[in-house]
Backbone as JSON Lines, residues from 0, in Angstrom:
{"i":0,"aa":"X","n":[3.2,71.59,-25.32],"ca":[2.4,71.9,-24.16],"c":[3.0,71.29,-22.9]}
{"i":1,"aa":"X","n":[3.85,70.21,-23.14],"ca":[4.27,69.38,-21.94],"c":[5.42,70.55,-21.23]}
{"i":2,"aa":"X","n":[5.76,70.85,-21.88],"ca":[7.46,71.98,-21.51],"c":[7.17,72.9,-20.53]}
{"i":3,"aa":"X","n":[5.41,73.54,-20.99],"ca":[4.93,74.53,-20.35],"c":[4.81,74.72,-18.92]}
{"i":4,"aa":"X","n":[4.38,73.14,-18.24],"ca":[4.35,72.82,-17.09],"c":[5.37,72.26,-16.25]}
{"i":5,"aa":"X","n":[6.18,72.01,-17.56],"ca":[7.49,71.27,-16.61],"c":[8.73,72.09,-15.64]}
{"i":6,"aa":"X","n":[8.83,71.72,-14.22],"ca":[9.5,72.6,-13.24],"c":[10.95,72.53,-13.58]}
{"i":7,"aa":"X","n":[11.88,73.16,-12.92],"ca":[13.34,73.85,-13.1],"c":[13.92,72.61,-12.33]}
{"i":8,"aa":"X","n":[15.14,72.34,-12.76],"ca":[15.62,71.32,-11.97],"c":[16.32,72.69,-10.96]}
{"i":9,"aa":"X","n":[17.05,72.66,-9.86],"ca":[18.05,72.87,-9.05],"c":[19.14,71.85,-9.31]}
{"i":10,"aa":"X","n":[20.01,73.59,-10.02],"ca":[21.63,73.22,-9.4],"c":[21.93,72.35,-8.26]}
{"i":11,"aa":"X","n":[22.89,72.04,-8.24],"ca":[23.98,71.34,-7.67],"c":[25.58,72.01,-7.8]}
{"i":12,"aa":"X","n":[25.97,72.41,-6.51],"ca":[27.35,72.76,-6.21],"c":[28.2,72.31,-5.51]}
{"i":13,"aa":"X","n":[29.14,71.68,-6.29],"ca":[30.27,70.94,-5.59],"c":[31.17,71.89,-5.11]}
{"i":14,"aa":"X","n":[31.36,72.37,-4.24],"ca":[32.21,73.47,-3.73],"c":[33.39,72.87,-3.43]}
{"i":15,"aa":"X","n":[34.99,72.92,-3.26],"ca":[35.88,72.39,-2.79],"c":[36.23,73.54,-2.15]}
{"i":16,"aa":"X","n":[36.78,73.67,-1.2],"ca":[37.96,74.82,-1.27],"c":[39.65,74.35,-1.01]}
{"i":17,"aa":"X","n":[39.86,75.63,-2.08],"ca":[41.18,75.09,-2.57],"c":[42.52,74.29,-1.84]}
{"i":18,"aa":"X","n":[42.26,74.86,-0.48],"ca":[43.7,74.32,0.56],"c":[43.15,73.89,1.37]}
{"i":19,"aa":"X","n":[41.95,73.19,1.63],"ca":[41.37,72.4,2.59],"c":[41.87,70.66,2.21]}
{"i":20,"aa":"X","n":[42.53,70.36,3.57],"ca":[42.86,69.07,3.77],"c":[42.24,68.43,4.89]}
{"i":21,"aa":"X","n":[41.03,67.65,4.14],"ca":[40.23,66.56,5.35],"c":[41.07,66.13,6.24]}
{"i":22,"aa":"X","n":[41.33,65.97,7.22],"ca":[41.97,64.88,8.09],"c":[41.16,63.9,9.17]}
{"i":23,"aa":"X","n":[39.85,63.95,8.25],"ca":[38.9,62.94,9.24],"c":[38.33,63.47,10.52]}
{"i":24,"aa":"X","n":[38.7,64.45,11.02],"ca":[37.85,65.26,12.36],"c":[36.39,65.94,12.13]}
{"i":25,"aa":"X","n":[35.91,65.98,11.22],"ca":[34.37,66.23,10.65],"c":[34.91,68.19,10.23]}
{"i":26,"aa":"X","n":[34.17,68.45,9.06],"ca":[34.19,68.7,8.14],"c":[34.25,70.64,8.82]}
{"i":27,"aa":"X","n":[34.92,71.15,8.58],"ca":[34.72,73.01,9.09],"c":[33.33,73.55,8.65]}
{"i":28,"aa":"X","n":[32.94,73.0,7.7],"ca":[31.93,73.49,7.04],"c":[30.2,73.16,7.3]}
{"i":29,"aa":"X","n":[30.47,72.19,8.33],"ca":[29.05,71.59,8.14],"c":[28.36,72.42,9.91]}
{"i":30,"aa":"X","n":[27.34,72.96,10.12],"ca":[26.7,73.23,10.96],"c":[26.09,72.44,11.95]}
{"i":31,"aa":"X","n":[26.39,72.43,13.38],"ca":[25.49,71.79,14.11],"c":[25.43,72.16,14.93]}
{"i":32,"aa":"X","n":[24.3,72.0,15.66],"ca":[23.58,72.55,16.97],"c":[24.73,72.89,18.08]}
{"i":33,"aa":"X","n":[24.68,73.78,18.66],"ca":[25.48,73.84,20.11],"c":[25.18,72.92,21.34]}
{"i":34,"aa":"X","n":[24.09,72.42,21.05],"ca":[23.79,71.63,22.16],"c":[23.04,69.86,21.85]}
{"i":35,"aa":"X","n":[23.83,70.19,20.47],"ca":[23.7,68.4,19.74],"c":[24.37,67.59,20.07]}
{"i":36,"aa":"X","n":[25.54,67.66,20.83],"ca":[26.43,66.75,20.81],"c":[25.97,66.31,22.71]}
{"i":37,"aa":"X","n":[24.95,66.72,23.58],"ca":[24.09,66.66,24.56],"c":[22.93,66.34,24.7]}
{"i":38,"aa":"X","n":[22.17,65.69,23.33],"ca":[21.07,65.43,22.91],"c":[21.05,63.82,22.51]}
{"i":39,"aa":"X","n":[20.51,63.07,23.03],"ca":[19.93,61.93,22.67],"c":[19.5,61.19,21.61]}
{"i":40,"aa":"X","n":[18.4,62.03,21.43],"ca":[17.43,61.86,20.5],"c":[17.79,62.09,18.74]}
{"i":41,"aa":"X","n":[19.39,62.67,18.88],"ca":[19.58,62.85,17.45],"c":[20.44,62.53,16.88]}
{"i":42,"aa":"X","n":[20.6,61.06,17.96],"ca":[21.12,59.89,16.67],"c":[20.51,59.1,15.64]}
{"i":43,"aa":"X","n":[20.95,58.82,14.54],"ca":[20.35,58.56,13.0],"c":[19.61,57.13,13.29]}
{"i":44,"aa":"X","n":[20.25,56.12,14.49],"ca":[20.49,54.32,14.32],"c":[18.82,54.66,14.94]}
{"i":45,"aa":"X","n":[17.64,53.14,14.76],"ca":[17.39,52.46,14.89],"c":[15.62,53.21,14.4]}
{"i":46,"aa":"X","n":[14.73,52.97,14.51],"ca":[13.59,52.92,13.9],"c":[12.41,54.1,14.76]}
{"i":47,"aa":"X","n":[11.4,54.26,14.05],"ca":[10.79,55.36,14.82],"c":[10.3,55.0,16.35]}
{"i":48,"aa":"X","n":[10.44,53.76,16.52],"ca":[10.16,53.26,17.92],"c":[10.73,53.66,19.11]}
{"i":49,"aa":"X","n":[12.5,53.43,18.09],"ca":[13.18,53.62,19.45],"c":[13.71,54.89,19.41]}
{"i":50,"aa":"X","n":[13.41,56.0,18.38],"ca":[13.59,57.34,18.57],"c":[12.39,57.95,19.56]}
{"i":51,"aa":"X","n":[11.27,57.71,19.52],"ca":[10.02,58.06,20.86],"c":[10.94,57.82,21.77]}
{"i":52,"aa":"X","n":[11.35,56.29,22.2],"ca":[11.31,56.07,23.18],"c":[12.78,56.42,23.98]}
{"i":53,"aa":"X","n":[13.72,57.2,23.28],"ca":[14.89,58.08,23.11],"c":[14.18,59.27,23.56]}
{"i":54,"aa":"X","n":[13.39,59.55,23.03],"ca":[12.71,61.3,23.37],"c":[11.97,61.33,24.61]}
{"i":55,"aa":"X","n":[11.61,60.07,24.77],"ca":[10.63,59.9,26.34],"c":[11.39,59.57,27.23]}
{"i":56,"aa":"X","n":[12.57,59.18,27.25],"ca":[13.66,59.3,28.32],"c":[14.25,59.97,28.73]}
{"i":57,"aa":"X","n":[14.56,60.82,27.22],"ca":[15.3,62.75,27.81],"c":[14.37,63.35,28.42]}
{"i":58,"aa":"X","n":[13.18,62.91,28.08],"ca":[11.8,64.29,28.72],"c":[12.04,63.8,30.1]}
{"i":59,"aa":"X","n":[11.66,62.7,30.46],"ca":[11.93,62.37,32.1],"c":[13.08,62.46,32.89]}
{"i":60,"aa":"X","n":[14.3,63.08,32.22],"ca":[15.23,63.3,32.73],"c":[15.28,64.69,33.38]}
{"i":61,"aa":"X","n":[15.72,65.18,34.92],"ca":[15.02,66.41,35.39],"c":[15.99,67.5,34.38]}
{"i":62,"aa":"X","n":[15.51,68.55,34.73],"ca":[16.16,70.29,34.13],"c":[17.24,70.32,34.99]}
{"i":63,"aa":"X","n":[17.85,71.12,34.16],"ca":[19.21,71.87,35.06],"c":[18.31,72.98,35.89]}
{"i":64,"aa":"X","n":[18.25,73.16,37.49],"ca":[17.99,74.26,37.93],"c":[17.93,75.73,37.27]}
{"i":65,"aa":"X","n":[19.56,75.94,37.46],"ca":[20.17,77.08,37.03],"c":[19.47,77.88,35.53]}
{"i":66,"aa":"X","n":[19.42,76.96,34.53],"ca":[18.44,76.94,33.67],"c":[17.44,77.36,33.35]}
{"i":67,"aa":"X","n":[16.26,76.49,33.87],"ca":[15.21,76.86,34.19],"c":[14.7,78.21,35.36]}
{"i":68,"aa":"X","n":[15.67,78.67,36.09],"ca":[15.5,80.09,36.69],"c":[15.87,80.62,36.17]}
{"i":69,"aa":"X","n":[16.93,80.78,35.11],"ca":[17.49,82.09,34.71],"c":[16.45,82.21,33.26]}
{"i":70,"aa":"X","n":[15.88,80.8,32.99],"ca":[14.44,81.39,31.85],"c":[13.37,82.11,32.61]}
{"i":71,"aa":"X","n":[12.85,82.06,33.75],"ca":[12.06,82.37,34.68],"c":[12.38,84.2,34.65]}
{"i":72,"aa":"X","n":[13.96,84.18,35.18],"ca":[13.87,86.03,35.54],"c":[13.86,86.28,34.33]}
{"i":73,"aa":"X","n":[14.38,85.56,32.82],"ca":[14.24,87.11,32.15],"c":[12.97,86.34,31.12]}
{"i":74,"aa":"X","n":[12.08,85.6,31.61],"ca":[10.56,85.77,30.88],"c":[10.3,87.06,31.88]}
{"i":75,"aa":"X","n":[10.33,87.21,32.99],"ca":[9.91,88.12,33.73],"c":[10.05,89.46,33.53]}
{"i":76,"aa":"X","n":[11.19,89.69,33.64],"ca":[11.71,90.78,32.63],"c":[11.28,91.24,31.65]}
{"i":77,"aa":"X","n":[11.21,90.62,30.91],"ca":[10.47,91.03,29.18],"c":[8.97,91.01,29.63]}
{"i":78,"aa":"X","n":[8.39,90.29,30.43],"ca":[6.89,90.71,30.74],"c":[6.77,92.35,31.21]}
{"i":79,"aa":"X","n":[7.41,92.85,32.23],"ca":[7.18,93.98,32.72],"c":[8.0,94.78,31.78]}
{"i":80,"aa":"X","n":[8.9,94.62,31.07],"ca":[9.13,95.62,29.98],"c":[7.92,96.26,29.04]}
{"i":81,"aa":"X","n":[7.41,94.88,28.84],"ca":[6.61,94.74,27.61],"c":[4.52,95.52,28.36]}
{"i":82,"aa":"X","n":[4.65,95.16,29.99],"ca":[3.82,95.68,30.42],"c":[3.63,97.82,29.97]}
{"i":83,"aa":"X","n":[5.62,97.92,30.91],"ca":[5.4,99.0,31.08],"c":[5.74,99.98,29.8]}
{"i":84,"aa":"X","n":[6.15,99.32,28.49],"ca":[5.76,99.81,27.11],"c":[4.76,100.25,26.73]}
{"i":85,"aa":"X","n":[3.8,99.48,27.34],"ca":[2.42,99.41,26.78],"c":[1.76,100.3,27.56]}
{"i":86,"aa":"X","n":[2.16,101.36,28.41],"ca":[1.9,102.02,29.67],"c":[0.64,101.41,30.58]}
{"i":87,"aa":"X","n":[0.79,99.97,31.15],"ca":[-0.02,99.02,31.74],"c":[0.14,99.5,32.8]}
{"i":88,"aa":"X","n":[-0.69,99.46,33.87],"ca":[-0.82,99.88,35.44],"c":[0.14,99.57,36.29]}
{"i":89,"aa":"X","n":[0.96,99.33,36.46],"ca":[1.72,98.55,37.28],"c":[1.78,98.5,39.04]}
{"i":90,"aa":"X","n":[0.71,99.69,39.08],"ca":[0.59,99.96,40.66],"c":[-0.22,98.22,41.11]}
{"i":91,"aa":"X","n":[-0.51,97.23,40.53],"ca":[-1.32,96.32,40.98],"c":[-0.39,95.37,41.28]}
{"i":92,"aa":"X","n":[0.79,95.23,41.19],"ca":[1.82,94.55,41.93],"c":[2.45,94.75,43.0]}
{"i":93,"aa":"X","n":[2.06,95.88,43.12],"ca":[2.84,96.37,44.73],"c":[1.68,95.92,45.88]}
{"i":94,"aa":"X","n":[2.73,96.05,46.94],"ca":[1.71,95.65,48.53],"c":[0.81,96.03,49.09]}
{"i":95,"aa":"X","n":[0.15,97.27,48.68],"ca":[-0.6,98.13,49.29],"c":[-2.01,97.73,49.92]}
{"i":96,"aa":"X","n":[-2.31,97.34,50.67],"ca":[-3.41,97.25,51.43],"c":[-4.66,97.99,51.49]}
C-alpha cells in the first residue's frame, strides 16, 4: 500500500557537450536577464534585510526619461487600437465645442 502513494523521483541530466572548453568567462549555456547585469537587487550576498533595503534604493533612484515616454506612446497606442477594435466612439477625443 505504501508504493501506491509514493511520488516519481525526477531525472537528473548531466549534459556535457562534447567540444566545449570552459575557460572561466561564465558558462554559454546558462540564461540571464538582459538587464541583470544593471540591477542591484540581484546579488546573492547578505540577508533579507539588506536585499529590501537594496530594492528601496533602486526604487528611489529616478527613471530613464526616454523610457518611461516611449512606455507612455505605445500604452497609448494599444489603447486606441484596442478602443477602435472594439468599434468605441472615438469622436469624444476630438475638440469640438
Amino acid at each position: 500500500m505504501g508504493a501506491l502513494f509514493k511520488s516519481r523521483k525526477n531525472k537528473r541530466f548531466n549534459y556535457q557537450p562534447r567540444y566545449y572548453e570552459h575557460d572561466g568567462e561564465g558558462s554559454p549555456f546558462s540564461i540571464d536577464s538582459r538587464f541583470a547585469k544593471y540591477r542591484k537587487t540581484l546579488d546573492n550576498g547578505g540577508g533579507l534585510k539588506e536585499k529590501f533595503s537594496r530594492a528601496y534604493s533602486e526604487m528611489k533612484e529616478p527613471a530613464d526619461r526616454n523610457v518611461t515616454r516611449r512606455l507612455v506612446i505605445i500604452i497609448a497606442i494599444l489603447l486606441f487600437l484596442f478602443l477602435w477594435f472594439i468599434d468605441f466612439d472615438l469622436s469624444i477625443f476630438s475638440l469640438t465645442i
